[in-house]
ROVO-794971 format. One record per residue: x, y, z of N, C-alpha, C, O in turn. Coordinates in steps of 0.001 Angstrom, whole numbers, padded with zeros to 6 digits, always signed. Atoms other than C-alpha are relative to their C-alpha. Layout:
BEGIN
XYZXYZXYZXYZ...
END
This chain:
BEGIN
-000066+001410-000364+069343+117967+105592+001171-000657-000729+001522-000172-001805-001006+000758+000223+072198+115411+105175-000172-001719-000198-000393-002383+000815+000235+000763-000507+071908+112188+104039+001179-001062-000239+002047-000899-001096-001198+001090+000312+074217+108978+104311-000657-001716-000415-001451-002286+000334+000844+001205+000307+073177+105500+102414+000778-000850+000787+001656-000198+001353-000753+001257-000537+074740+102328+103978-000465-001577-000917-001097-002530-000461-000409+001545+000536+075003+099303+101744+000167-001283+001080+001109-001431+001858+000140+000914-001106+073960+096290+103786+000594-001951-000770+000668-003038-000198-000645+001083+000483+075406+093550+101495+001336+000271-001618+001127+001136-002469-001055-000494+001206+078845+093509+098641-000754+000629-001472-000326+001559-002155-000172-000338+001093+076677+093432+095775-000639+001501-000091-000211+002066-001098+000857-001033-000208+074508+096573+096459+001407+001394+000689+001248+002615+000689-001293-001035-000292+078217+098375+097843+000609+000027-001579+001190+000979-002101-001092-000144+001532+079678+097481+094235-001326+001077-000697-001208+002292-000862+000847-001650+000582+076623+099611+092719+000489+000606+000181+001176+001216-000639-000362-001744-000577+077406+102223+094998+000803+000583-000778+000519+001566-001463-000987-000110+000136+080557+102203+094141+000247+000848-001479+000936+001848-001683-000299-000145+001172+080156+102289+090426-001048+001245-000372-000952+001926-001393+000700-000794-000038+077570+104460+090938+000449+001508+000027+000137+002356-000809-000910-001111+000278+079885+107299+092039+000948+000288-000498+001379+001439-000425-001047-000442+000874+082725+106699+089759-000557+000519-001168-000171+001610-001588+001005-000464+001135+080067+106857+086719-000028+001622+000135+000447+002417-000677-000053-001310-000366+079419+110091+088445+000868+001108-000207+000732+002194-000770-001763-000891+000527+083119+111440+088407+000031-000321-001335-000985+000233-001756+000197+000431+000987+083479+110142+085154-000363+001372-001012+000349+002077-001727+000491-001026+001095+081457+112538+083299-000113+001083+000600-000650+001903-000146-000691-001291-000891+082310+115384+085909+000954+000502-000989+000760+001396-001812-001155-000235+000770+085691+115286+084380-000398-000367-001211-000849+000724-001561+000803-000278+001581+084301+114467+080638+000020+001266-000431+000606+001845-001346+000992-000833+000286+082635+116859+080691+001022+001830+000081+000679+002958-000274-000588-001184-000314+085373+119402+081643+001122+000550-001313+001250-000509-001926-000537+000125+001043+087715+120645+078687+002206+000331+000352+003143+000742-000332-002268-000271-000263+091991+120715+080821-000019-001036+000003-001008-001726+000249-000289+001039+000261+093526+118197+080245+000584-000758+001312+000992-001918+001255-000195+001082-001247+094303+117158+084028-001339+000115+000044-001429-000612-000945+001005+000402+000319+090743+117142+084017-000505-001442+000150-000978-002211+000987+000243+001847+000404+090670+113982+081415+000755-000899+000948+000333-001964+001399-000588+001180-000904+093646+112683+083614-000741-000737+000500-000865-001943+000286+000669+000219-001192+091427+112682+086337-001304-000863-000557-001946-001509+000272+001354+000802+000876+088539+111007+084102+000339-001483-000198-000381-002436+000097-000764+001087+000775+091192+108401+082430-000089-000797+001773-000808-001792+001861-000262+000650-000712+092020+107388+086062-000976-000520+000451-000710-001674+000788+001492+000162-000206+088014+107110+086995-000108-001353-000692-000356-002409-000110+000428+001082+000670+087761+104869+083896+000870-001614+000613+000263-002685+000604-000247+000950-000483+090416+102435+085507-000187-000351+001110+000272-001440+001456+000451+000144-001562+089174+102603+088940-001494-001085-000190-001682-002162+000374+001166+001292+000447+085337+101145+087045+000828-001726-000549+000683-002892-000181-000663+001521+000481+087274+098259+085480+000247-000588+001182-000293-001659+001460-000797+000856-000893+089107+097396+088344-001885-000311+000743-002581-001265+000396+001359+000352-001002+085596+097395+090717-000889-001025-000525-001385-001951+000117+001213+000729+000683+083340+095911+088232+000492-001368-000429-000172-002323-000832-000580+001176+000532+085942+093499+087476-000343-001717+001185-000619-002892+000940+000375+000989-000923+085468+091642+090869-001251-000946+000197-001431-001753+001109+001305+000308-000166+082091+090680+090161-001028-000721-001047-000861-000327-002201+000641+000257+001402+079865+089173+087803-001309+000956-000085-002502+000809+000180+001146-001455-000251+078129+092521+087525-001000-000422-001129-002172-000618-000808+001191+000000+001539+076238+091984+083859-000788-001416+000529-001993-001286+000745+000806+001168-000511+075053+088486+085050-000980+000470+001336-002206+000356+001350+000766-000998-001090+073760+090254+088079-000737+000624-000329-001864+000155-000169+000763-000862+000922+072310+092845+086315-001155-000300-000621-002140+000270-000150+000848+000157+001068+070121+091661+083701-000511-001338+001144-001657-001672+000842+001062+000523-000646+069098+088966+086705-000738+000803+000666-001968+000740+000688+001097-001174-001282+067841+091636+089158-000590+000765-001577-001808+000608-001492+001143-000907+000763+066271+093731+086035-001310-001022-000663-002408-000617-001044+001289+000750+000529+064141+090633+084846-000593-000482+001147-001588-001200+001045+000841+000501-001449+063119+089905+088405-000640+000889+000015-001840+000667-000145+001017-001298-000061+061989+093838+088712-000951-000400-001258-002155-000490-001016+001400-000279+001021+059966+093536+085467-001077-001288+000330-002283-001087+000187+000952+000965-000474+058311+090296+086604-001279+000772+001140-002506+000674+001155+000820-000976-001049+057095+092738+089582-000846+001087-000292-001909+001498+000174+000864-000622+000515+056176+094815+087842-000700+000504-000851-001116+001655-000987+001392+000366+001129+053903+093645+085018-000647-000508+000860-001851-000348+000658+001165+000564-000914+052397+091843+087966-001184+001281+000600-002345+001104+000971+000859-001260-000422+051075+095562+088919-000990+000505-001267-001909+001301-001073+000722-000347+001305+049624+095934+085233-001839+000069+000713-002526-000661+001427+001822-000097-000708+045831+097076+086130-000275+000097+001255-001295-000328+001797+000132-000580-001442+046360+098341+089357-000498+001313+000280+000492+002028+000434+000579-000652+000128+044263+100954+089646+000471+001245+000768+000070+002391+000566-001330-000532-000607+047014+102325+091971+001178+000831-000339+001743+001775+000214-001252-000435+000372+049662+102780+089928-000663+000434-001150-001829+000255-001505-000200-001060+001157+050255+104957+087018+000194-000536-000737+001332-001004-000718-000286+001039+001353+049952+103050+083855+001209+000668-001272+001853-000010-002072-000981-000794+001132+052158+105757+081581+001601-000565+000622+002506-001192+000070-000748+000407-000734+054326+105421+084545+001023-001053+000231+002246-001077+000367-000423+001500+000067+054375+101629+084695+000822-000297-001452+001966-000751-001432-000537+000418+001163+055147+101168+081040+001241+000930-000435+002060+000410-001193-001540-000137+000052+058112+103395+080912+000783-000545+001030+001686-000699+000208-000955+000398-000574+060350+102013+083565-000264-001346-000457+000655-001951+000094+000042+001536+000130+059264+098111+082210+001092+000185-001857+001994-000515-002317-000489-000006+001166+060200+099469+078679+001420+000410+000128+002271-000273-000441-001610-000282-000936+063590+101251+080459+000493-001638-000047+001316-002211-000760-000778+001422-000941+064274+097875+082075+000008-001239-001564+000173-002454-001449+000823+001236+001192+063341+095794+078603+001312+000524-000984+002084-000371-001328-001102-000657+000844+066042+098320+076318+001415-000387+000887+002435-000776+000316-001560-000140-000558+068944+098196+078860+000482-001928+000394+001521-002563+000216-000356+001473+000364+068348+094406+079504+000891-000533-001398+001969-001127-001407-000570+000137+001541+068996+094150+075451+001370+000421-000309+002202-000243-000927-001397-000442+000013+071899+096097+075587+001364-000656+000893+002578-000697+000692-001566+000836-001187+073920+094134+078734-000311-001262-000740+000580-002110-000798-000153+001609+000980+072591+091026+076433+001698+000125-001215+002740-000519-001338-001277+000028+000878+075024+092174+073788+001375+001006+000193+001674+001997-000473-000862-000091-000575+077942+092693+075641+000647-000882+000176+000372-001597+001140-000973+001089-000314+080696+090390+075286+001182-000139+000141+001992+000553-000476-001308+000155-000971+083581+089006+077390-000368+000482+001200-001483+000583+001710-000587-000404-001364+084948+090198+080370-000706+001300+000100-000635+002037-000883-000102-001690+000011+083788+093516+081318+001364+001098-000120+002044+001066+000906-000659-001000+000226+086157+096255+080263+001279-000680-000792+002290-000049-001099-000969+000011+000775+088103+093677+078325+000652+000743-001129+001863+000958-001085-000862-000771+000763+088707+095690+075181+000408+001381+000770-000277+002224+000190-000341-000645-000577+090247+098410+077572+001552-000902+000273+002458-000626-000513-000890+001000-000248+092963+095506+079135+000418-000457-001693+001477-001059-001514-000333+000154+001224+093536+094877+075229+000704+000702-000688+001327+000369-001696-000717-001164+000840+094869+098375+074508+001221+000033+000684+001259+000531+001809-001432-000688-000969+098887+098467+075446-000035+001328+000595+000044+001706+001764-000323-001309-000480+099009+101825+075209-000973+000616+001099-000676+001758+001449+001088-000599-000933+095881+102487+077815+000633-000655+001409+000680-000072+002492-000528+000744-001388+097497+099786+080339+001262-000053+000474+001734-000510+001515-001448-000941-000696+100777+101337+080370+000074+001129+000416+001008+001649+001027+000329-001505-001141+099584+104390+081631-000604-000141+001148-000500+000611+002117+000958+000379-001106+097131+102532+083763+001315-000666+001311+001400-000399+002510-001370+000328-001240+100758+100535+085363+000765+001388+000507+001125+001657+001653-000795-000964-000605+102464+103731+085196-000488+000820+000790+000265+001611+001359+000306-000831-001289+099847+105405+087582-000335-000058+001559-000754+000610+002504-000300+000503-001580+100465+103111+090196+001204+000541+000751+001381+000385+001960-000933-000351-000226+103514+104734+090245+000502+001642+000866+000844+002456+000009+000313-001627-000102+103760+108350+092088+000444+000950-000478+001640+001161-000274-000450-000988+001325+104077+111003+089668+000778-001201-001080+001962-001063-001389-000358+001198+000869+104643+107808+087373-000194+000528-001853+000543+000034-002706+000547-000756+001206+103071+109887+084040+000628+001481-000330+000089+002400-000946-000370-001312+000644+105461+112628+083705+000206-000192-001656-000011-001203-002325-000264-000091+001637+106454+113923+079950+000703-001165-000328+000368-001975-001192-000761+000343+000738+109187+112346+079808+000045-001507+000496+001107-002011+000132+000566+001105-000516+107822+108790+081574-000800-000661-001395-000410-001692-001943+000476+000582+000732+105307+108383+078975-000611+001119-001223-001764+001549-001257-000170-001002+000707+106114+110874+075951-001784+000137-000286-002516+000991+000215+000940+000309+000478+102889+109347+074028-001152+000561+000450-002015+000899-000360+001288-000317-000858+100250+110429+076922+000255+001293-000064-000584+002109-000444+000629-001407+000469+101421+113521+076866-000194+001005-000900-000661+002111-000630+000569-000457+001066+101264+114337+073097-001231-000108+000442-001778+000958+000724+001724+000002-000153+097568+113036+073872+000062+001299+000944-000093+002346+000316+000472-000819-000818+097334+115283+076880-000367+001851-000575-001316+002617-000410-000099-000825+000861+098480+118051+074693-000696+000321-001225-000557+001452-001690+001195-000230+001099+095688+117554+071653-001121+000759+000150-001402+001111+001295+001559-001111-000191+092587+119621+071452-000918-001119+001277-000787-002335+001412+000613+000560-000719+090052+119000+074320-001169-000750-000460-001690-001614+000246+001054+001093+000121+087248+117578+072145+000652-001382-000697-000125-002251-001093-000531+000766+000482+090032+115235+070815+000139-001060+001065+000173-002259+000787-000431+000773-000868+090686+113911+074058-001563-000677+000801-001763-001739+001390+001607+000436-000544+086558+114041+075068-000420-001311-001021-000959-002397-000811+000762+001243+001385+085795+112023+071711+000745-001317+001083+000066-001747+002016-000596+000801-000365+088441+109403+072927-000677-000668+001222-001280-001740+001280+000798+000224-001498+087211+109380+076559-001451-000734-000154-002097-001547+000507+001709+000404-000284+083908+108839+075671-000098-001580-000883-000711-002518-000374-000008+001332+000531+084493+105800+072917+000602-000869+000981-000039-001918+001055-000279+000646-000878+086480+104327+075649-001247-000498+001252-001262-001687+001570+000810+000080-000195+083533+104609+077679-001234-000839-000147-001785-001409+000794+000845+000403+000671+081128+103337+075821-000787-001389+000288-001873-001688+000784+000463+001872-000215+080700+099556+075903-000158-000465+001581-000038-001649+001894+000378-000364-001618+079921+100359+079947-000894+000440+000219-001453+000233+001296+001290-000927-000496+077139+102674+079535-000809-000935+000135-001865-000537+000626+001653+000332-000297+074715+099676+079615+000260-000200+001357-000638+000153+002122+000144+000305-001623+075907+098661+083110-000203+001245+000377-001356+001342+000800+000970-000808-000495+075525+102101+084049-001224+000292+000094-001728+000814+001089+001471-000550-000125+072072+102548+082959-000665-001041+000966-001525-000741+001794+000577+001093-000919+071371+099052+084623+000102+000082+001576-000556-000520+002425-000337+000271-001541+072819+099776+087880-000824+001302+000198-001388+001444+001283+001056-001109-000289+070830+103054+087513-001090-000567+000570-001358-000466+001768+001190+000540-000322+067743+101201+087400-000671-000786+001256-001752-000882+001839-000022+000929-001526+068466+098968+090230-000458+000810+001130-001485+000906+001803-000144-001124-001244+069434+101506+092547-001259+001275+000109-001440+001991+001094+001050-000963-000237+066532+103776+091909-001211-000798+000106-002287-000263+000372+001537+001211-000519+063898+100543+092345+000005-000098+001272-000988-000273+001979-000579+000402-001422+066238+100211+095589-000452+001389+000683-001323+001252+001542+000381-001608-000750+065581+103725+096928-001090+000252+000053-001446+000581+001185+001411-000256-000195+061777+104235+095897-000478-001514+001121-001318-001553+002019+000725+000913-001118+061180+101087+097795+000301+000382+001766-000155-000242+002725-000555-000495-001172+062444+102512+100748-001679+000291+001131-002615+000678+000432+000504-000600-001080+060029+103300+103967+000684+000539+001179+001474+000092+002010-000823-001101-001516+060852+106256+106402-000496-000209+001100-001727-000231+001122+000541-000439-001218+060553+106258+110019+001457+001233+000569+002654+001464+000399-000627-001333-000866+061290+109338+112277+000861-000752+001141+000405-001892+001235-000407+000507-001248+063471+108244+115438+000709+001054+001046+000241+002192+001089-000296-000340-001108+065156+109430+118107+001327-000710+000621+001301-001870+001033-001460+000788-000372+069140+108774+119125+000055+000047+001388+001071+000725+001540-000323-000412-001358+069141+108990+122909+001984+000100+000289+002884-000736+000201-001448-000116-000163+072537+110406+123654+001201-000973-001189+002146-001677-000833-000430+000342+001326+073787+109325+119964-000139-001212-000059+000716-001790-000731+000098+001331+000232+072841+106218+120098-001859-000674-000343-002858-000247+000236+001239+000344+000213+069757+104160+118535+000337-001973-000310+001409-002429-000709+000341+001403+000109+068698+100098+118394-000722-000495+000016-001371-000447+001061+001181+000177+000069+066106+098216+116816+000361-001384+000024+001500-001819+000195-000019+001351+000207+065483+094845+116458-000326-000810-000968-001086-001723-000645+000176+000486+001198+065360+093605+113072-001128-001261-000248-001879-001272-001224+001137+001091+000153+063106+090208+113708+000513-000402-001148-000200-000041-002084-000118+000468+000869+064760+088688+111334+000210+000552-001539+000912-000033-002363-000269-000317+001066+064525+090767+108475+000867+000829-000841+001061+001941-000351-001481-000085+000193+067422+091477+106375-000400+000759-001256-001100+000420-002210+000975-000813+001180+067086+094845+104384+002000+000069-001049+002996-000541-000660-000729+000188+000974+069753+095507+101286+000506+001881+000107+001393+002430-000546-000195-001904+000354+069644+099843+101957+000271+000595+001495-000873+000580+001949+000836-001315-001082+069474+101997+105022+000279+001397-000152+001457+001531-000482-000430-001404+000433+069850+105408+104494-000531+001069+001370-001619+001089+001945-000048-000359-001207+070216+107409+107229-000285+001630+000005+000390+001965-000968+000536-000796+000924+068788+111070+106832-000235+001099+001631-001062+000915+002525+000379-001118-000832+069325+114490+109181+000345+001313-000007+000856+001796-001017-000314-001299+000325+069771+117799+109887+000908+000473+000514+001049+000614+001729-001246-000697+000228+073065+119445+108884+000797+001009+001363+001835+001609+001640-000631-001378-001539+073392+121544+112223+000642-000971+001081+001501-000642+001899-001071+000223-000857+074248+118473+113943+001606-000447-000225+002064-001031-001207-001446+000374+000229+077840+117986+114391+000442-001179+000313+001170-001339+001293-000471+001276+000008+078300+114337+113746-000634-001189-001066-001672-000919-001669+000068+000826+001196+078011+111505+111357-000478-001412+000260-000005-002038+001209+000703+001582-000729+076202+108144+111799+001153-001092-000268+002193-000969-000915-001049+001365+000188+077980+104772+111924-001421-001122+000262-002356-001193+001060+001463+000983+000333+075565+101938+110738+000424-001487+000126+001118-001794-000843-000289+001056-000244+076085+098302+112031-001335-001095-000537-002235-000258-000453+001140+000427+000407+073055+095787+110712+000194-001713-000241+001204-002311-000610+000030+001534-000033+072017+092061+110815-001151-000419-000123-001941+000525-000115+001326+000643-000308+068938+089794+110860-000397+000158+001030-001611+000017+001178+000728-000372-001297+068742+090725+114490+000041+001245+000378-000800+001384+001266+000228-000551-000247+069384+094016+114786+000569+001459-000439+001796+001539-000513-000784-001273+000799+070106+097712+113301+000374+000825+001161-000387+000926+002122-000853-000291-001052+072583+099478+115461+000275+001211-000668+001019+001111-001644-001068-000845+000576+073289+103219+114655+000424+001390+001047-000233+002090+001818-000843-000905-000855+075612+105493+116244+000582+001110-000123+001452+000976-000984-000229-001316+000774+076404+109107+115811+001186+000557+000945+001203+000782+002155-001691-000191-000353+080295+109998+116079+000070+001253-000093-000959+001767-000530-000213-001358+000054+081804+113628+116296+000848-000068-001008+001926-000533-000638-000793+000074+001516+083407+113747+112690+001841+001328-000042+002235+002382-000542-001147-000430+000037+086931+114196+113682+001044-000015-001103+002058-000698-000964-000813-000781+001231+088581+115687+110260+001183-000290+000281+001597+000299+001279-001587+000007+000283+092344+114439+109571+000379-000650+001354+001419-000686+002012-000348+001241-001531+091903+112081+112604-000299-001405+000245-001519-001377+000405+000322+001371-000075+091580+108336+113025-001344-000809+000994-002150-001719+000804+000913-000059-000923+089862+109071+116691-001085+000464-000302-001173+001408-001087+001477-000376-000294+086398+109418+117171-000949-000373+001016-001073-001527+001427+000762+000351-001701+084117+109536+120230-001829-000058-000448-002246+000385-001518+000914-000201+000331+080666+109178+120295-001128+001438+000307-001127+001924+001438+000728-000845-000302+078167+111874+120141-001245+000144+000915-002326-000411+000719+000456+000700-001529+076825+112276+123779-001680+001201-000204-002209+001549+000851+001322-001030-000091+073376+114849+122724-001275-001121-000730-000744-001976-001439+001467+000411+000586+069731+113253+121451+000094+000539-001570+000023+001741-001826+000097-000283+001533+069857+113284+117553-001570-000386-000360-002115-001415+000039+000932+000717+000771+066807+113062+115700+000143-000044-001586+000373+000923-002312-000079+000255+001395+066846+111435+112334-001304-000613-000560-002385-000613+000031+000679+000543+000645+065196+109578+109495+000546-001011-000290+001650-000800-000792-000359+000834+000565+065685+106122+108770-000568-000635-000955-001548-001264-000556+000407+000803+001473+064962+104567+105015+000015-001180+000011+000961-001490-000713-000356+001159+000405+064635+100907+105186-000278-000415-001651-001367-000457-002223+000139+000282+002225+065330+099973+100850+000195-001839+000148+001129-002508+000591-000464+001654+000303+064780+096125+100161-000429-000020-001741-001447+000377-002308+000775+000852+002091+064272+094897+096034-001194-001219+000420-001778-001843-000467
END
């Protein structure tokens, strides 16, 4: 099975977003060549720039004290899992504390370091970071690999709470989810929303067919359409066979 999420509003796409650079991130970390870290270093300015657009930590620590309101309201539910309940409230209670003491801008001390934001201008540049471009980076490049991991990772650092926060989000956003089975008649499917306006859809099938959904969505109606995933091409037609999938509606 294959599945594809669709982000139905900006702030829930900027998760995403940061969601899979986090991801790369400690991919490359985690690796010990030094194009590797490149490839890490450039990750770390790709989060700045994304997270920069947004008032992500204000965001944040509002959606995590809204979830815990929800769910201390479940306290004595004979339903839920009380071990359960009290770790993700105590999760959500530590990482709150931590985006509390976080201050400025996000990723300002990063924008503070010359030497990090002259490599960051010079890789707007193509092949902008040779030796002899920016000697300095590549003594660094050239240091031992846990010299360059230590670095990476203190750079890092004063970010991990929005990661853990946007963790939290996004996995409140996903278990809330309900599946239905459907049915594409000749790649195509349309429901009628009635008004209600979800924040997730996740779209969910099996790998044998040859094509890729395309997800349109509104207060009136979810629209999705399954294309023939034309590789190194702009064109795409629609896929003219009966798909059956799974659709996830995720609201907070």
């Amino acid at each position: 099975m294959i599945s594809y999420e669709f982000p139905l509003n900006e702030r829930i796409r900027t998760l995403l977003r940061l969601e899979d650079l986090f991801t790369r991130f400690a991919y490359f970390v985690a690796k010990t060549d030094a194009h590797d870290h490149h490839a890490a270093l450039l990750v770390l300015f790709e989060i700045v720039d994304v997270a920069s657009r947004a008032d992500l930590k204000s965001d944040l620590i509002q959606e995590l004290e809204r979830q815990k309101q929800l769910l201390e309201a479940l306290r004595n539910n004979p339903q839920i899992a009380e071990d359960a309940l009290e770790s993700v409230l105590q999760e959500i209670e530590q990482t709150s504390a931590k985006l509390l003491e976080m201050v400025g801008r996000f990723g300002q001390y990063l924008r503070e370091n010359d030497w990090l934001m002259a490599i960051k201008q010079r890789t707007s540049i193509p092949g902008g970071v040779c030796e002899f471009d920016v000697p300095s980076y590549y003594f660094w490049q050239r240091s031992s690999s846990q010299h360059r991991q230590n670095d990476l990772a203190s750079w890092a650092a004063p970010m991990l709470a929005v990661r853990e926060g946007l963790a939290i989000v996004l996995r409140l956003l996903r278990d809330s989810g309900k599946t239905f089975h459907y049915t594409a008649k000749a790649g195509s499917f349309q429901q009628m929303s009635g008004g209600k306006v979800f924040q997730l859809l996740k779209v969910t099938l099996d790998d044998h067919y040859l094509c890729v959904p395309e997800v349109s969505a509104n207060k009136y109606a979810i629209n999705v359409r399954f294309l023939h995933p034309i590789v190194g091409s702009d064109k795409s037609r629609q896929y003219d066979q009966d798909v059956e999938f799974d659709l996830a509606y995720c609201n907070l």
